[in-house]
C-alpha positions in Angstrom: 0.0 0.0 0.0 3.0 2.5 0.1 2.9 5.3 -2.2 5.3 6.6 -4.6 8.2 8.4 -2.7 8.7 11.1 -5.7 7.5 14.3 -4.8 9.1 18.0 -5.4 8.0 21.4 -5.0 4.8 21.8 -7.5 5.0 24.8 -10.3 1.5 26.2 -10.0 1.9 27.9 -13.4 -0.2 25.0 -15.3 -1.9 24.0 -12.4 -5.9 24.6 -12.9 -5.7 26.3 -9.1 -3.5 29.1 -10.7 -7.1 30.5 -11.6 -8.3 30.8 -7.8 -5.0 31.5 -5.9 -2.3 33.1 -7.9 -1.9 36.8 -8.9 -3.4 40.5 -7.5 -6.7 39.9 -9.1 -7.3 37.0 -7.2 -7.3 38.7 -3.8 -10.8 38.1 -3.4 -10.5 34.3 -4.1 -7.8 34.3 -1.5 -9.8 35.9 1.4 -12.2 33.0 1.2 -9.5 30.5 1.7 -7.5 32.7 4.6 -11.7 32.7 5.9 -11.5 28.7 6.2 -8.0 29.2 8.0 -6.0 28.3 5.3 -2.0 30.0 5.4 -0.4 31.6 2.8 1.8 28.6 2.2 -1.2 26.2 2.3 -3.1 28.3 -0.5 0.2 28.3 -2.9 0.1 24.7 -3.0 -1.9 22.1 -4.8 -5.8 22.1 -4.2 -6.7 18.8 -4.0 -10.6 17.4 -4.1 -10.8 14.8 -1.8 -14.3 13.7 -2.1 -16.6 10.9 -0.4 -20.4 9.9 -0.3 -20.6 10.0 3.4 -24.0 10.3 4.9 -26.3 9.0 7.2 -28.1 6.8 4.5 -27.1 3.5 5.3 -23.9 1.7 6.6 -21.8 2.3 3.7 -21.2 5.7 4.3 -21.2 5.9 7.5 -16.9 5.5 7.9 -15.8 7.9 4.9 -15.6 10.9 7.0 -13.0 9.2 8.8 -11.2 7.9 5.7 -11.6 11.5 4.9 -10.0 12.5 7.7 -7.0 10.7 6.8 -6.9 10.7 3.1 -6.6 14.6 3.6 -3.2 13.3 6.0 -2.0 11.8 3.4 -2.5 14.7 0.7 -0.8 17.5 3.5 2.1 15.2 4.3 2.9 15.1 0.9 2.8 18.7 0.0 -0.6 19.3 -1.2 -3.5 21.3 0.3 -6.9 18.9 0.5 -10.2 20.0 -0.2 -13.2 17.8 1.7 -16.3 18.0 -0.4 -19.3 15.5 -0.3 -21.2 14.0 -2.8 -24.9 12.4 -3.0 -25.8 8.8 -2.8 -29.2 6.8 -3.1 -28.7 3.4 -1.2 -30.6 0.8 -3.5 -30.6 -1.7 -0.3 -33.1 1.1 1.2 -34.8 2.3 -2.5 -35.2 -1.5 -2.5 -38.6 -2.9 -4.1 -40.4 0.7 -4.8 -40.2 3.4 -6.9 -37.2 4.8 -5.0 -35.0 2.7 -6.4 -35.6 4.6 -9.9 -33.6 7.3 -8.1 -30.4 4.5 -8.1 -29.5 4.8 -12.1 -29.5 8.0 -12.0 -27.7 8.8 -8.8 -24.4 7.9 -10.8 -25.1 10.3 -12.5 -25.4 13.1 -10.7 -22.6 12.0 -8.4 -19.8 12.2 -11.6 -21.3 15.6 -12.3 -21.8 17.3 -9.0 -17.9 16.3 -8.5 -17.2 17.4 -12.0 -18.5 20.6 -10.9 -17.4 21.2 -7.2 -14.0 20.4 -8.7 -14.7 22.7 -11.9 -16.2 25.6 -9.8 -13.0 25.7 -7.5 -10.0 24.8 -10.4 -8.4 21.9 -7.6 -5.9 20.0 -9.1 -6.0 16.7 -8.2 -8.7 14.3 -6.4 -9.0 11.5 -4.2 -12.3 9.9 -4.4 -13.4 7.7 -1.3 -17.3 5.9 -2.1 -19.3 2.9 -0.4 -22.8 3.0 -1.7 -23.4 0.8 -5.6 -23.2 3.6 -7.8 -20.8 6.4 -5.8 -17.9 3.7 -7.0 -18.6 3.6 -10.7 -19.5 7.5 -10.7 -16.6 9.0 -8.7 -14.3 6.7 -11.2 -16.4 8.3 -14.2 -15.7 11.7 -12.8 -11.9 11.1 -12.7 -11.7 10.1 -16.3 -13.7 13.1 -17.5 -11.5 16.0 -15.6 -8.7 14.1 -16.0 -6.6 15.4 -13.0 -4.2 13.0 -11.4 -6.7 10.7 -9.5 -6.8 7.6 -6.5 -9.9 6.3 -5.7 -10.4 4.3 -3.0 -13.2 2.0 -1.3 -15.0 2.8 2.0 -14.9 -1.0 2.5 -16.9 -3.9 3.6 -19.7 -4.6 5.9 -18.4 -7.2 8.4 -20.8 -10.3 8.1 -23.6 -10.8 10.3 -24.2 -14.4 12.6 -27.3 -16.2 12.4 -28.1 -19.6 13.9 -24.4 -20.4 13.3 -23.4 -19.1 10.0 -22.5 -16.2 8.1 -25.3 -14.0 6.3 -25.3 -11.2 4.7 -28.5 -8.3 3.8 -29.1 -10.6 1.0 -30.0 -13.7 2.7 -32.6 -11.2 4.4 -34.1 -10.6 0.8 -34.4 -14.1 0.6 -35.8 -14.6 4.0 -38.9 -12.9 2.8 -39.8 -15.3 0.3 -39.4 -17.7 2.8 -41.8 -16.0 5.0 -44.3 -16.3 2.2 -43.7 -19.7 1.5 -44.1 -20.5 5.5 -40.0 -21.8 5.5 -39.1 -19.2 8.6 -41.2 -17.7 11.5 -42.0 -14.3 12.1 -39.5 -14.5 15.2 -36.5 -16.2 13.1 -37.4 -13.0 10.0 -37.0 -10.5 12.7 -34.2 -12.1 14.8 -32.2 -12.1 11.2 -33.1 -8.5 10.1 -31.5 -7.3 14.1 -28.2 -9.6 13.2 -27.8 -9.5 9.2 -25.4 -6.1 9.1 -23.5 -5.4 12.2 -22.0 -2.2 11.9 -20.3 0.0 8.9 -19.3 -0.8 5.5 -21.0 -1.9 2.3 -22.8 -5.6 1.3 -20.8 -8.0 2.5 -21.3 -10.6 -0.8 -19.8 -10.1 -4.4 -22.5 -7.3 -5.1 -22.0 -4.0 -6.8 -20.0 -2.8 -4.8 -17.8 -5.0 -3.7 -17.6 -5.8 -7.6 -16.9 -2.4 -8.7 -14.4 -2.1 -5.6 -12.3 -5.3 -7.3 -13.0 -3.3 -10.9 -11.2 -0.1 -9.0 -8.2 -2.2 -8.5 -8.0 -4.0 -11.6 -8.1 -0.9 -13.7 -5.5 0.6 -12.0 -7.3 3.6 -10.3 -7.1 2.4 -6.7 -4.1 0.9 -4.6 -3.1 -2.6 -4.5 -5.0 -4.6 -1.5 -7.3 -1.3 -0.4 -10.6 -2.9 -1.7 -10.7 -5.9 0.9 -10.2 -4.1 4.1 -13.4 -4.2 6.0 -15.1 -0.7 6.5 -14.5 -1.0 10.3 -10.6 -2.0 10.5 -7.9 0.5 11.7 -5.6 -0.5 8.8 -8.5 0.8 6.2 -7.5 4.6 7.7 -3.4 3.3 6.3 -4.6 3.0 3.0 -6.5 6.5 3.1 -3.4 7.9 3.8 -1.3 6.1 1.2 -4.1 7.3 -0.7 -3.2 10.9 -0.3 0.2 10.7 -0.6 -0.1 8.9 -3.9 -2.6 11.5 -5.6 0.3 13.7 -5.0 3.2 11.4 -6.2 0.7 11.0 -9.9 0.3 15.3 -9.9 4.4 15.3 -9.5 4.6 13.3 -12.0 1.9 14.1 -14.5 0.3 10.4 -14.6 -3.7 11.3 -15.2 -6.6 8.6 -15.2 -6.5 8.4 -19.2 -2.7 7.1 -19.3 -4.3 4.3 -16.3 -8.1 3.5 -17.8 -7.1 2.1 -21.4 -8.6 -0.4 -23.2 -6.5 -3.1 -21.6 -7.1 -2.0 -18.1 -11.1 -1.8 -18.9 -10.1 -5.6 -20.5 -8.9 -6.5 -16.9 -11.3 -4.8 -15.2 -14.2 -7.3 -16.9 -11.9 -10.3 -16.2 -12.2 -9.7 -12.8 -15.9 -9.3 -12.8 -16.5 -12.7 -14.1 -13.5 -14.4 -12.4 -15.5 -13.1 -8.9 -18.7 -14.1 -10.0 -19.6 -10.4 -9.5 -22.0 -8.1 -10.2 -24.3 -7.8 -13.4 -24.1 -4.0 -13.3 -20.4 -4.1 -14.2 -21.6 -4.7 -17.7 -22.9 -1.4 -17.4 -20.9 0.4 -15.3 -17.3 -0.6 -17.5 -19.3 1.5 -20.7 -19.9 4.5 -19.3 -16.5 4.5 -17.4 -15.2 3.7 -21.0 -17.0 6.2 -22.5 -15.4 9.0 -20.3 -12.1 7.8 -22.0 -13.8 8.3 -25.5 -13.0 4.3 -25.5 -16.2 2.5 -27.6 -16.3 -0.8 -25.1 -20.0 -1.6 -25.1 -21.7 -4.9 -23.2 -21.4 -7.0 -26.1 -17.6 -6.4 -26.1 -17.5 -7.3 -22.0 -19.4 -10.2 -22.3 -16.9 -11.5 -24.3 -14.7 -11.4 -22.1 -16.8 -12.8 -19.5 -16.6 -15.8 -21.9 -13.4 -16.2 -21.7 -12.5 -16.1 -18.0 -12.4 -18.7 -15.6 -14.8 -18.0 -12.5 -12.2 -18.7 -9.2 -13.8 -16.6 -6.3 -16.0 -18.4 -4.1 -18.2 -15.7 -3.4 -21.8 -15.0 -2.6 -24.4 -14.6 -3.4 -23.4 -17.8 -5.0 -20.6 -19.0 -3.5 -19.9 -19.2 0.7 -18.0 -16.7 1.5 -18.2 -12.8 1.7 -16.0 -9.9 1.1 -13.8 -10.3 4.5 -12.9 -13.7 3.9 -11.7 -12.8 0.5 -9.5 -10.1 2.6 -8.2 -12.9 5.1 -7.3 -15.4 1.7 -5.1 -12.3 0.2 -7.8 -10.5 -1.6 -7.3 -8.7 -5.1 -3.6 -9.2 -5.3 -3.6 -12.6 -4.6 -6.7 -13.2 -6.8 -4.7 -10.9 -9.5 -1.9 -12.7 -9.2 -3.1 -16.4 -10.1 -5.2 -14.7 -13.3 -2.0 -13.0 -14.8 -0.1 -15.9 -14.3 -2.6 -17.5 -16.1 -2.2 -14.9 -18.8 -5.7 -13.6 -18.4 -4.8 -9.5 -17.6 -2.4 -7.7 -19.5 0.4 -6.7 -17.3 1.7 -4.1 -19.0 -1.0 -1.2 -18.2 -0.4 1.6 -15.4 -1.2 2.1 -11.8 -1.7 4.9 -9.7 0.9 3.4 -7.4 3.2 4.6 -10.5 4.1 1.1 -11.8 2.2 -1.4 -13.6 -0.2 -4.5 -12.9 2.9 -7.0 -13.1 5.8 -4.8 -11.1 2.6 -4.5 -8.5 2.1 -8.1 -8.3 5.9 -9.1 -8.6 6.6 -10.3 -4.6 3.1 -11.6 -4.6 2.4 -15.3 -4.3 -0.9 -17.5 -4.8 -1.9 -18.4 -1.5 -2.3 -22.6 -0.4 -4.1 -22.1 2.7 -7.2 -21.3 1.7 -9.8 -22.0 -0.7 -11.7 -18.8 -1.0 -9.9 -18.1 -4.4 -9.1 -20.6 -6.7 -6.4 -21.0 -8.9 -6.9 -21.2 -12.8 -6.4 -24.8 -13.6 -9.0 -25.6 -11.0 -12.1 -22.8 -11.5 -15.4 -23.1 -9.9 -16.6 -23.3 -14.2 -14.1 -22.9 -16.5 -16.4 -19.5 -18.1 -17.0 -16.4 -16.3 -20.1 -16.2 -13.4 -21.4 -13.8 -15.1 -22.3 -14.0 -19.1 -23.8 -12.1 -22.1 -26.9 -13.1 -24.0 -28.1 -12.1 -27.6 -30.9 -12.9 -29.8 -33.9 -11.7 -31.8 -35.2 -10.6 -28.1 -32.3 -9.0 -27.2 -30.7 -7.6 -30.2 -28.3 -5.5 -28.8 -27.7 -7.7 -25.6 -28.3 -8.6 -22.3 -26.4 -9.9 -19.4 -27.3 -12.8 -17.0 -25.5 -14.0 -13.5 -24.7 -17.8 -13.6 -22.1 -18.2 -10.9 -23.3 -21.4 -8.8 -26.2 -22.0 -11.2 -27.3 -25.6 -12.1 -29.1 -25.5 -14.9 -28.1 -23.1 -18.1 -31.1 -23.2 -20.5 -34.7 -23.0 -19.7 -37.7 -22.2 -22.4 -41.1 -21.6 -21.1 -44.2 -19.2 -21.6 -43.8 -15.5 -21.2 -45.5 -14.1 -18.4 -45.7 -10.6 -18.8 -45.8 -7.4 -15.9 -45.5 -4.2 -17.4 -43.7 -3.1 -13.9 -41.4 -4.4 -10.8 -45.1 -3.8 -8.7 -47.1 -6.1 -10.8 -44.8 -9.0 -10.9 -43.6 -8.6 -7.1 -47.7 -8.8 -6.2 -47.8 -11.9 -8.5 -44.6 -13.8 -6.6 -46.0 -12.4 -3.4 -49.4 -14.2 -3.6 -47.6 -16.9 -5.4 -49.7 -16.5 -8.5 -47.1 -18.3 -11.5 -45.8 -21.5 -12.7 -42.7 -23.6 -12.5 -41.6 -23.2 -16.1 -42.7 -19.5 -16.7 -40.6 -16.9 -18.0 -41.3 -13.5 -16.4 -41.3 -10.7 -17.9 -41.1 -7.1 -16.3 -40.9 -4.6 -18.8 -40.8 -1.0 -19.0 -38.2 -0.7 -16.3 -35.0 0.4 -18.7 -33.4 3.7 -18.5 -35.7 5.5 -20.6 -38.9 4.0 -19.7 -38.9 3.3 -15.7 -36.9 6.0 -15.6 -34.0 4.8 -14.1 -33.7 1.5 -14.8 -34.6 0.1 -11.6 -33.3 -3.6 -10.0 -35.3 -6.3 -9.1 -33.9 -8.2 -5.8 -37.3 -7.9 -4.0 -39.2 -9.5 -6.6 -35.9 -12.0 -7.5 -35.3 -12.5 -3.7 -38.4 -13.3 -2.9 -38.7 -16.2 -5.6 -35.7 -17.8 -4.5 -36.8 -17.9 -0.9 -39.8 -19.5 -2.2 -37.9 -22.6 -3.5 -38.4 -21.6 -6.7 -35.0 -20.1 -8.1 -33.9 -23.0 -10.1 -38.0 -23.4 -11.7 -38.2 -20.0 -13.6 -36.6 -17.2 -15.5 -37.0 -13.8 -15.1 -36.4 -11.3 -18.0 -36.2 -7.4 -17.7 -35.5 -4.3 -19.5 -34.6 -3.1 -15.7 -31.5 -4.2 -14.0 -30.9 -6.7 -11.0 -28.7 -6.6 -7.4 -25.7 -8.2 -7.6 -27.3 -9.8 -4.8 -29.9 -11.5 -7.2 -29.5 -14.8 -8.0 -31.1 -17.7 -10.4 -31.9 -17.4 -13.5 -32.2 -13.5 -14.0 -31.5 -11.6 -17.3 -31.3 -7.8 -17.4 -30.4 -5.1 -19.4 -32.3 -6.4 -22.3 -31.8 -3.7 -25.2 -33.2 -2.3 -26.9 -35.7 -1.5 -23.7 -39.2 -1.6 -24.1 -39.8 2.1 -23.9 -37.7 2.6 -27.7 -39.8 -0.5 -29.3 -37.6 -2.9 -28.5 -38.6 -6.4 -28.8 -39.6 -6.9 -24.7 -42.2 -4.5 -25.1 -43.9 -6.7 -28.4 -44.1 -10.2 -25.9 -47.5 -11.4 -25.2 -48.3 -13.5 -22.2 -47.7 -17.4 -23.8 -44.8 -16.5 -26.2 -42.3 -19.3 -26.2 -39.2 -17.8 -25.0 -35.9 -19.8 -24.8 -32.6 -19.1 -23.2 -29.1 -21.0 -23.2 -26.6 -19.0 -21.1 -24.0 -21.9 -22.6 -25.0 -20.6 -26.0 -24.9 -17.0 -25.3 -29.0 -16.7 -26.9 -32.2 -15.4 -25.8 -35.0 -16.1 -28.4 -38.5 -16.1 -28.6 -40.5 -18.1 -30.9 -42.0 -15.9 -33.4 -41.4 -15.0 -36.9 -40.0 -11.3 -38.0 -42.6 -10.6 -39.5 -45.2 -11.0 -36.8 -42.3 -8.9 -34.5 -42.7 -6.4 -37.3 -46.6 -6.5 -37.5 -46.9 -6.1 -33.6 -44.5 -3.2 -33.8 -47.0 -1.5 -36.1 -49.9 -1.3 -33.5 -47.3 -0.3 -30.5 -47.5 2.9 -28.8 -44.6 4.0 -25.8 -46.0 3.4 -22.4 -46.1 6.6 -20.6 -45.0 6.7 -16.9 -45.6 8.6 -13.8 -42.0 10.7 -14.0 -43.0 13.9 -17.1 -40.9 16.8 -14.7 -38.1 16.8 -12.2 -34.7 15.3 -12.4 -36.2 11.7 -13.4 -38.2 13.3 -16.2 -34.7 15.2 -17.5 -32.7 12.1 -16.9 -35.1 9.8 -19.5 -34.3 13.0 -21.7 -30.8 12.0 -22.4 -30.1 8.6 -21.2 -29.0 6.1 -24.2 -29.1 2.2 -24.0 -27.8 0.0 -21.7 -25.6 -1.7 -24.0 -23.7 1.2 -24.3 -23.6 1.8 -20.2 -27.0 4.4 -20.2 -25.0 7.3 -20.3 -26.1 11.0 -20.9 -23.5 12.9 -22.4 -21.0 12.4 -25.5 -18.3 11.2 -23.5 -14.5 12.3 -24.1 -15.3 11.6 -27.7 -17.5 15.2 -28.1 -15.1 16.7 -25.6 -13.6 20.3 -27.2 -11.3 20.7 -24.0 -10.0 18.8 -21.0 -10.6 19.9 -17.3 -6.9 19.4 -16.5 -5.7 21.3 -19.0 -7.6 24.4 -18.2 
């Protein structure tokens, strides 16, 4: 975890602080800072952004003020001036299973702009960006790429796991405990004693999830330090890496080293080989686009998934495996799980770091680990493809994405069961009201027409509890937890809400799906597609003002990672160059 030792005196002269802090005319902007105590020597250095998602939301915010605290350590020791600043998050475990969680999406949003603007508004120079909640990773990393100032971004860390009747659990096994409720598997008194034990203090999901998926992606595309994804939330050593943290932001400004030398198409390459080797997450399929697109780098689903093809799946992990983030910690975490995949020639050693040195010369001293079994080695994968794959097909034409880590059963065809929301298919699992064999379809949920794309672990969650995980499929325009598991495919696109092919299905429509195959079909001709496309008209929802409303405006598909803007291709200037 130690940072780069380089440092020297900075020359302000190119800096984008020069604006705020250097010359007679900027008196003015200098009495603010001597205002917030700030000495003369202290406003002549680099400002640096260090920016978090803290807030009282839910437990993975809770610790980043204290990471704060000592990220902005790090930044003084090392010559540089730090700059707290917070940003927004929405925390889908609490937007769960209502129209809250349409606010998720869009919260990445907002989070990669509001930094792009605090750090915009006030010219700093560098950033160090600390997040715990889903989308505050992928949207503080898509910030970094657009300004393009020297950037580190580390992870607030891991919930600890809870303890019940003897075993590990995690808020996901309390998702599931619902559908047990409903199926009469667990007592009121065991549901409650569960939802009082399931997350015992600070930090984030405890199981591969978004999160902790994006929090591997950080490290494997080179934008975080070695090892600081698996330290749990509430550990001491987690403040150590804040620090480094800040010390290295100001090692890349010495030297010039800026997020678009680090995010390349390689290190986005490695950064989807570690999503499938951990059996994470669904949403990195989106969230690896529109970090991409920040780049100006096309890299679009269809281009992960086949990747996720390619890669062995070696992390034991829930929500399909048995273990959770901190055991991943104790077994050596990313490096060690690094390690045994570029051995196995599946990253590309070559690309840059923020530590200053690449994947390999970061993994040099480190060695695969004998003593445990949380992380596998190559030659002997939990499935020899990636946990999680990428499906196409005359219902999916431009893709979709399903999770198969620990899944039995890889095809399934049955009848199409259509909801045209989450609510209308949750109030069908809830009263048990489908078929072992049906295909669900929830529609109407994408980016465009929920807005906001939302996910699906009540409804998914609640099947699974009900014993009936491995007896249906589920289809959506929307997205899913990374919590979800069974046979769930989202971010079918084109969504319903542009005409896509989801939003033709009529309940009874043979629907087939081989996850081997890579294929989601249903059984009708193009021409009846094309004759049911003449009599369909957009479903209008609920969301025609406010920031939801604006959001639907702009957002493109999900293949392409649902983003609003141009990316660095339409860019005229860069941030850090200003």
């Amino acid at each position: 975890m130690d940072a780069p030792k380089d440092t020297k005196v900075f020359d302000k002269s190119r800096l984008p602080s020069r604006h705020v802090t250097e010359g007679p005319e900027r008196a003015p902007h200098r009495s603010f800072l001597y205002a917030m105590g700030l000495s003369e020597t202290e406003i002549h250095r680099p400002l640096i952004g260090v920016v978090t998602s803290w807030n009282e939301t839910a437990p993975c915010n809770i610790t980043l003020h204290r990471q704060a605290k000592a990220t902005k350590e790090g930044v003084d020791a090392a010559g540089g001036t730090p700059r707290e600043f917070t940003t927004i998050t929405v925390t889908d475990g609490i937007a769960m299973g209502h129209q809250g969680m349409k606010s998720s999406l869009v919260s990445r949003e907002i989070i990669a702009d509001s930094t792009e603007l605090t750090m915009r508004g006030h010219c700093y120079d560098a950033m160090v960006g600390i997040a715990g909640c889903d989308k505050s990773l992928p949207g503080l990393m898509m910030a970094m790429v657009r300004l393009n100032v020297p950037s580190v971004f580390m992870y607030g860390g891991s919930i600890l796991p809870g303890r019940f009747k003897d075993r590990d659990v995690t808020v996901g096994d309390v998702y599931e405990a619902v559908g047990e409720h409903t199926a009469g598997k667990i007592s009121d008194e065991d549901l409650h004693e569960l939802e009082c034990v399931a997350c015992p203090g600070g930090g984030s999901c405890g199981g591969q999830f978004t999160a902790n998926t994006m929090a591997c992606v950080s490290e494997a595309i080179g934008l975080a330090l070695p090892g600081s994804a698996g330290t749990p939330a509430v550990y001491e050593s987690r403040d150590q890496y804040a620090k480094a943290s800040g010390e290295a932001v100001m090692a890349l400004l010495a030297r010039n080293i800026r997020p678009r030398d680090i995010v390349t198409r390689k290190a986005l390459e490695n950064a989807a080989v570690v999503v499938a080797a951990t059996g994470g997450s669904t949403n990195g399929g989106l969230h690896l686009p529109a970090i991409a697109n920040e780049a100006g780098i096309d890299f679009d689903l269809l281009e992960v998934c086949e990747i996720f093809k390619k890669t062995p799946y070696i992390a034991d992990l829930k929500p399909s495996g048995k273990y959770v983030a901190k055991d991943m910690h104790e077994a050596g975490g990313m490096p060690v799980l690094m390690k045994t995949l570029l051995d196995g020639g599946f990253l590309h050693g070559d690309c840059m770091t923020v530590t200053g040195e690449t994947i390999a010369e970061n993994l040099a001293d480190v060695e695969f680990r004998e003593d445990q079994d949380v992380i596998r080695p190559v030659t002997n994968p939990l499935s020899p493809t990636g946990g999680v794959v990428g499906l196409t097909g005359n219902l999916a034409p431009d893709g979709a994405i399903v999770k198969v880590a620990g899944m039995k059963g890889l095809q399934h065809t049955g009848p199409a069961r259509v909801f045209e929301s989450e609510e209308e298919c949750f109030e069908a699992v809830l009263k048990k009201d489908y078929a072992e064999g049906d295909v669900l379809i929830i529609r109407n949920e994408g980016p465009r027409g929920g807005p906001g794309m939302r996910e699906m672990l009540s409804t998914t969650a609640t099947i699974y509890g009900q014993g009936m995980g491995d007896k249906v499929a589920l289809i959506t325009d929307g997205r899913f937890s990374g919590a979800t598991r069974g046979f769930c495919i989202g971010h079918v696109s084109p969504e319903a809400a542009t005409g896509g092919p989801i939003g033709l299905l009529k309940d009874g429509d043979i629907i087939t799906i081989d996850a081997e195959a890579g294929t989601i079909e249903v059984d009708i001709s193009d021409d009846e597609l094309a004759e049911r496309k003449k009599t369909w008209k957009p479903r209008q929802n609920d969301y025609q003002s406010g920031a939801l409303w604006r959001y639907a405006q702009t957002v493109g598909e999900a293949r392409h990672g649902a983003v609003t803007h141009p990316g660095a291709q339409g860019e005229a200037h860069v941030y850090a160059d200003i």
